[in-house]
C-alpha positions as CSV (number, residue, x, y, z in Angstrom):
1,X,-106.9,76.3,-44.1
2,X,-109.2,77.2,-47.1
3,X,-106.4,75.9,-49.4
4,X,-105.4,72.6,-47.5
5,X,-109.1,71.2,-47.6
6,X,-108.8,72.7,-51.7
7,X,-105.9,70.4,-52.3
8,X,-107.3,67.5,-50.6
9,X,-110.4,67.5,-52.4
10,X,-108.5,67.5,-55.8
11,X,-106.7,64.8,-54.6
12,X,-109.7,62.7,-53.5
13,X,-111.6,63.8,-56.7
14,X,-108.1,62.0,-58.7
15,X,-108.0,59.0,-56.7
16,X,-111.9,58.4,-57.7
17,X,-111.4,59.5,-61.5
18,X,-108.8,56.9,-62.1
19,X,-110.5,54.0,-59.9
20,X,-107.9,53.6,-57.2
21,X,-109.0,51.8,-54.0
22,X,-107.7,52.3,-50.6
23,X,-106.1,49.0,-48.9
24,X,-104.3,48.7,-45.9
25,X,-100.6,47.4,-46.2
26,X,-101.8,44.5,-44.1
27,X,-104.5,43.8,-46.7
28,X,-104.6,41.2,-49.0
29,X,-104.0,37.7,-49.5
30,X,-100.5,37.9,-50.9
31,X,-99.9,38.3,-47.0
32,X,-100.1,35.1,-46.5
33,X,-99.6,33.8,-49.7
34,X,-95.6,34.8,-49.6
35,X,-94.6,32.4,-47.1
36,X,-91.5,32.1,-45.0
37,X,-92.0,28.7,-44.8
38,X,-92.6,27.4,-48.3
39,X,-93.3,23.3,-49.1
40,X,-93.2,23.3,-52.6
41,X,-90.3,20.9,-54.2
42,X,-88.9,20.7,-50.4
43,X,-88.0,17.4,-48.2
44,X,-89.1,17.0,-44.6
45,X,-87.6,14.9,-42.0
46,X,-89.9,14.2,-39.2
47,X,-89.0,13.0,-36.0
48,X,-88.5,11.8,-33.8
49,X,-91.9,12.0,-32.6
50,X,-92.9,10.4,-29.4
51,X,-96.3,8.8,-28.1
52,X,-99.1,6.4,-27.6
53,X,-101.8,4.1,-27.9
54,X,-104.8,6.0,-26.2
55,X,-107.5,3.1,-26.6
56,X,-105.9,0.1,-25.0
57,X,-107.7,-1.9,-22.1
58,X,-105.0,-4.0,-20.6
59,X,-101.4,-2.8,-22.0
60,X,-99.7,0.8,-22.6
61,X,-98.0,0.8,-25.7
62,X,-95.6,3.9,-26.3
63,X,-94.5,5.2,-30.1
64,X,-91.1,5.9,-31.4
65,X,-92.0,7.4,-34.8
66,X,-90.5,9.3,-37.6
67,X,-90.4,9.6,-41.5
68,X,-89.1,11.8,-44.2
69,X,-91.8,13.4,-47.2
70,X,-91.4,15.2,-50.3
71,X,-94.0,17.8,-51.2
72,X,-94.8,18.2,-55.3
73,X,-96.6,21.4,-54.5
74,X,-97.9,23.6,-51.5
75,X,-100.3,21.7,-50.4
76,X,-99.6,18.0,-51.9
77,X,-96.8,15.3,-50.6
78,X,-96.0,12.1,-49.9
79,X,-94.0,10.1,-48.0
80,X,-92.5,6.9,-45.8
81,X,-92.5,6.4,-42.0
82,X,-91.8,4.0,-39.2
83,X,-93.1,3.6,-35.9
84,X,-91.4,1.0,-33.2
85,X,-93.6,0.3,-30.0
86,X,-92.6,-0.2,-26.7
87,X,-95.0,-2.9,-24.6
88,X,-95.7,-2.0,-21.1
89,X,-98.6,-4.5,-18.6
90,X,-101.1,-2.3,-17.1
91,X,-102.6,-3.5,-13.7
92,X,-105.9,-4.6,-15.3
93,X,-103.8,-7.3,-16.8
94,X,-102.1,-9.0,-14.0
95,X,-105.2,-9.0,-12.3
96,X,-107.4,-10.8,-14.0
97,X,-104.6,-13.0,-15.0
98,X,-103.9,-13.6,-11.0
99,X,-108.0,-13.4,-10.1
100,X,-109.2,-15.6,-7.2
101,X,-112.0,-18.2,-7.0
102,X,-113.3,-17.5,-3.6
103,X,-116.3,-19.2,-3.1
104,X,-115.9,-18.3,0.8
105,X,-115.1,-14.9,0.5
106,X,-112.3,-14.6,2.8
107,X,-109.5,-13.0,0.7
108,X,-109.6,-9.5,0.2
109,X,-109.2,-7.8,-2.5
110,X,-110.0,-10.2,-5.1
111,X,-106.9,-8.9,-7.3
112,X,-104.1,-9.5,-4.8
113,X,-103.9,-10.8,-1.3
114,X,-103.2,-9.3,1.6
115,X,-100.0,-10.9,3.1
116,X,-98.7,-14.3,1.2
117,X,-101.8,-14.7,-1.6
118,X,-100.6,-18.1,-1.7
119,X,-100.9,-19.0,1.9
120,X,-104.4,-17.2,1.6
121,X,-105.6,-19.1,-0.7
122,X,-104.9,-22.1,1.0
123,X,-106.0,-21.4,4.3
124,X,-109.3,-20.0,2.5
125,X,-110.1,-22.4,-0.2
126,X,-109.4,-20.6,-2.7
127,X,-107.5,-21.1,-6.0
128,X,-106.4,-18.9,-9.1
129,X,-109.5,-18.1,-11.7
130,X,-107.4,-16.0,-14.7
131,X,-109.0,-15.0,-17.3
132,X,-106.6,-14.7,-20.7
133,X,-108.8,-12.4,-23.3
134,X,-107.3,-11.4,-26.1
135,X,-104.4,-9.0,-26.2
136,X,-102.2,-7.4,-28.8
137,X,-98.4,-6.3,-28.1
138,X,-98.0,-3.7,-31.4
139,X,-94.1,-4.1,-32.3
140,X,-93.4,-2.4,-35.5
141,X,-95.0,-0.3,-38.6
142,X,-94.1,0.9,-42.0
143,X,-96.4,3.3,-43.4
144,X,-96.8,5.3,-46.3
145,X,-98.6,8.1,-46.5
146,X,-100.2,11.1,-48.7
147,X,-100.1,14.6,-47.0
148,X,-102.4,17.1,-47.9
149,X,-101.9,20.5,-46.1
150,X,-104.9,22.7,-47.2
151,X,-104.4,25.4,-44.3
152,X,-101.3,28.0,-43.8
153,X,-101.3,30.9,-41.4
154,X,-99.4,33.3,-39.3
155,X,-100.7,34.4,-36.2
156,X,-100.1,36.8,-33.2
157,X,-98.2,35.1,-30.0
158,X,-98.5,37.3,-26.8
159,X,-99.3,40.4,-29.7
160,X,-95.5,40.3,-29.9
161,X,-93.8,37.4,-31.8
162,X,-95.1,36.2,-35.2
163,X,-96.1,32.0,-34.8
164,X,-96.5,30.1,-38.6
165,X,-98.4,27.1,-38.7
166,X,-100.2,24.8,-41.3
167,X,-103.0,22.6,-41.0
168,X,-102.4,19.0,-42.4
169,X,-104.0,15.5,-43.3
170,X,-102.3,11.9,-43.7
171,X,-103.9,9.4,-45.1
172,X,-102.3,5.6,-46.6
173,X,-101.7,2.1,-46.0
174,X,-98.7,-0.2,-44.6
175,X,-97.9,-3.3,-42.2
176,X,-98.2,-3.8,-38.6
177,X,-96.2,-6.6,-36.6
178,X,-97.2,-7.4,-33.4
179,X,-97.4,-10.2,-30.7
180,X,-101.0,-11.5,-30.3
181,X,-102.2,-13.4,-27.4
182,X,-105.2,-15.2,-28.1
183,X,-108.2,-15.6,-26.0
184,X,-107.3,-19.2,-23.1
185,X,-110.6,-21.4,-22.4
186,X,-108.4,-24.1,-20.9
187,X,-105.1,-23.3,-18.4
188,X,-101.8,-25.1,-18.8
189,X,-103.0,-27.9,-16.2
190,X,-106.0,-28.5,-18.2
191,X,-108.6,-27.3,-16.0
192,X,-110.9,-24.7,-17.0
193,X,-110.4,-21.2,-15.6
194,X,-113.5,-20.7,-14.1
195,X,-116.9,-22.5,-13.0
196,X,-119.4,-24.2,-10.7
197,X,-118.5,-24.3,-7.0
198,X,-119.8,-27.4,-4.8
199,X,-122.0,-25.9,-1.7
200,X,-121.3,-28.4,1.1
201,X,-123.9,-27.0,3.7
202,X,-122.3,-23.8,4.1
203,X,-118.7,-24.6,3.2
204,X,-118.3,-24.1,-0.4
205,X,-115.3,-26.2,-2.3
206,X,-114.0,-26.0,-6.2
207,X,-114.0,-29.2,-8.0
208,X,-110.7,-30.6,-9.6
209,X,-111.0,-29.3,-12.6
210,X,-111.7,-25.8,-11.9
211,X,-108.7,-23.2,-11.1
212,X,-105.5,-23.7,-10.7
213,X,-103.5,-24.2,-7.0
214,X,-100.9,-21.5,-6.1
215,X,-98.6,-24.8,-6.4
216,X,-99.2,-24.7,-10.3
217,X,-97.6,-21.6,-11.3
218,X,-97.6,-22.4,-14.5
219,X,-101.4,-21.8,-15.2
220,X,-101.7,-18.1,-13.9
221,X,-99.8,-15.0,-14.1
222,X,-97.7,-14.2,-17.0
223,X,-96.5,-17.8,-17.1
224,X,-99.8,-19.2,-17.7
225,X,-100.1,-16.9,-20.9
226,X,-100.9,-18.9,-24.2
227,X,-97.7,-18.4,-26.5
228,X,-97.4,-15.2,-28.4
229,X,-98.3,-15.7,-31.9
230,X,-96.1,-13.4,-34.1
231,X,-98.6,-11.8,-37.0
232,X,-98.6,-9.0,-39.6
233,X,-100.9,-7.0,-40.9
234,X,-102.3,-4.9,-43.7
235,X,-103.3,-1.5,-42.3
236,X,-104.8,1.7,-43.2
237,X,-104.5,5.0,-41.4
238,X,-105.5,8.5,-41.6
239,X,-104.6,11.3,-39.3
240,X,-104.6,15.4,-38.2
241,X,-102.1,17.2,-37.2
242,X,-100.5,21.0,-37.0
243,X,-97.2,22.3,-37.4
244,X,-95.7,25.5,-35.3
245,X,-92.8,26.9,-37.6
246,X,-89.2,28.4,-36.5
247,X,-85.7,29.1,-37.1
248,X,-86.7,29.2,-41.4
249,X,-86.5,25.5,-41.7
250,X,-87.6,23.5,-37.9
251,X,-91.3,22.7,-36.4
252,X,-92.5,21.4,-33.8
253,X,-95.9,19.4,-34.3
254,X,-98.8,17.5,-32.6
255,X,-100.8,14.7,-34.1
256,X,-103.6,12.2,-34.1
257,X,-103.8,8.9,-36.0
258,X,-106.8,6.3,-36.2
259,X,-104.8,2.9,-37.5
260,X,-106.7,0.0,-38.5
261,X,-105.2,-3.5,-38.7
262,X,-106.9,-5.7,-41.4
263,X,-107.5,-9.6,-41.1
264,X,-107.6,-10.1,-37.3
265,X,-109.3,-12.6,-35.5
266,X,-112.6,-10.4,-35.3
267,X,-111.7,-8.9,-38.8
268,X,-110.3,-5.4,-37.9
269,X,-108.9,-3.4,-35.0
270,X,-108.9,0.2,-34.6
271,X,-106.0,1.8,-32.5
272,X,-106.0,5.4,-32.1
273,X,-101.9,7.1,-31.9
274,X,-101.5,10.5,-30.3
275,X,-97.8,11.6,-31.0
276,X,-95.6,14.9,-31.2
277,X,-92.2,16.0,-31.8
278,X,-89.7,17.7,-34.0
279,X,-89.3,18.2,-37.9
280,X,-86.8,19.8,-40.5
281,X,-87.7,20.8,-43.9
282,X,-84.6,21.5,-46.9
């Protein structure tokens, strides 16, 4: 015993003589550093990712996106993408597009009859009162992009398999196409969409030029739409996203864009894209 704690005092007593420091194998930042999922001079295909619009009042718009980048370093790249978008009417929009005068309040609710909403309308005095505000149908974009990707880690899952991720930023500029519906003052039988009722002693009626009759289909609903006005933009986007890799060359990734579409009719738009899906990197 005497000479076992001898021999480990020399030891100790060498270690501190020639300045060696005690580090754990896990220790270290070359840990991390030697990465099993390198970026530098590699090209990644992404996609296809699949999403939406979140901030959109009166349509959903779902994303079909993908794009390929090239990275000059670890944490530098650039790259191309394209997103196609797929139109879809929420129920805000055909109701205020199908809204009721009633100045009698007979027909409930206001968005939609019960029964025939035609033959309520007549029966009640009523007429069609839509409202047209303005709406934009997103179609297509081409983007490009820098990529910065200041964060890479490796992490614990279930303390049993090892998950690799990075952190990473996009930021450019490109062109949106879409189909814009501008705001309708006056319906497609001249009358104005909304206004004045005429009290008759208890009886209230709508003058002529207010509303449309459920005869003139042509001036509510989707039919009484003003036409489409096909428009492109300039836009510029930034966005935040994180990669899970696997299999040495595959991820799987989530993401958040803000795009903004330049020289509308009130002089920019924001539309903020959630997306995920799939990449491969060579």
């Amino acid at each position: 015993m005497i000479k076992f704690a001898f021999a480990l005092i020399l030891v100790s007593a060498a270690n501190i003589a020639s300045g060696a420091e005690y580090q754990k194998a896990t220790e270290g930042n070359d840990v991390v550093r030697d990465k099993l999922y390198p970026k530098n001079g590699r090209v990644e295909l992404n996609g296809p990712d699949f999403g939406l619009i979140l901030n959109q009042s009166y349509v959903d718009t779902y994303l079909v996106h993908g794009g390929i980048n090239y990275y000059f370093s670890e944490t530098w790249g650039a790259g191309g993408e394209f997103a196609l978008g797929m139109n879809q009417d929420k129920g805000e929009r055909k109701c205020i597009e199908t809204f009721y005068i009633d100045p009698n309040n007979t027909i409930v609710p206001e968005c939609g009859a019960q029964g025939d909403p035609d033959s309520d309308l007549s029966s009640g005095g009523g007429k069609y009162g839509p409202a047209y505000v303005p709406i934009r149908e997103l179609k297509y974009m081409f983007i490009a992009n820098a990529v910065w990707s200041p964060i890479y880690g490796k992490q614990l899952f279930m303390l049993r398999n090892t998950n690799y991720f990075d952190l990473f930023f996009t930021f450019g500029g490109g062109l949106a196409m879409s189909d814009f519906y501008a705001r309708r003052d006056t319906l497609n039988n001249g009358n104005a969409p909304s206004g004045d009722v005429i009290d008759n002693g208890g009886t209230k009626t709508i003058p002529d030029n207010i509303g449309a009759s459920a005869a003139q289909s042509d001036s509510y609903g989707d039919s009484g739409r003003p036409i489409a006005e096909s428009q492109t933009n300039l836009l510029v986007n930034v966005g935040v996203g994180q990669r899970f890799h696997f299999a040495k060359r595959f991820n799987v990734k989530v993401e958040l864009r803000n795009f903004t579409l330049l020289g509308t009719q009130s002089g920019f738009e924001n539309m903020f894209a959630l997306w995920g899906g799939f990449g491969m990197r060579f």
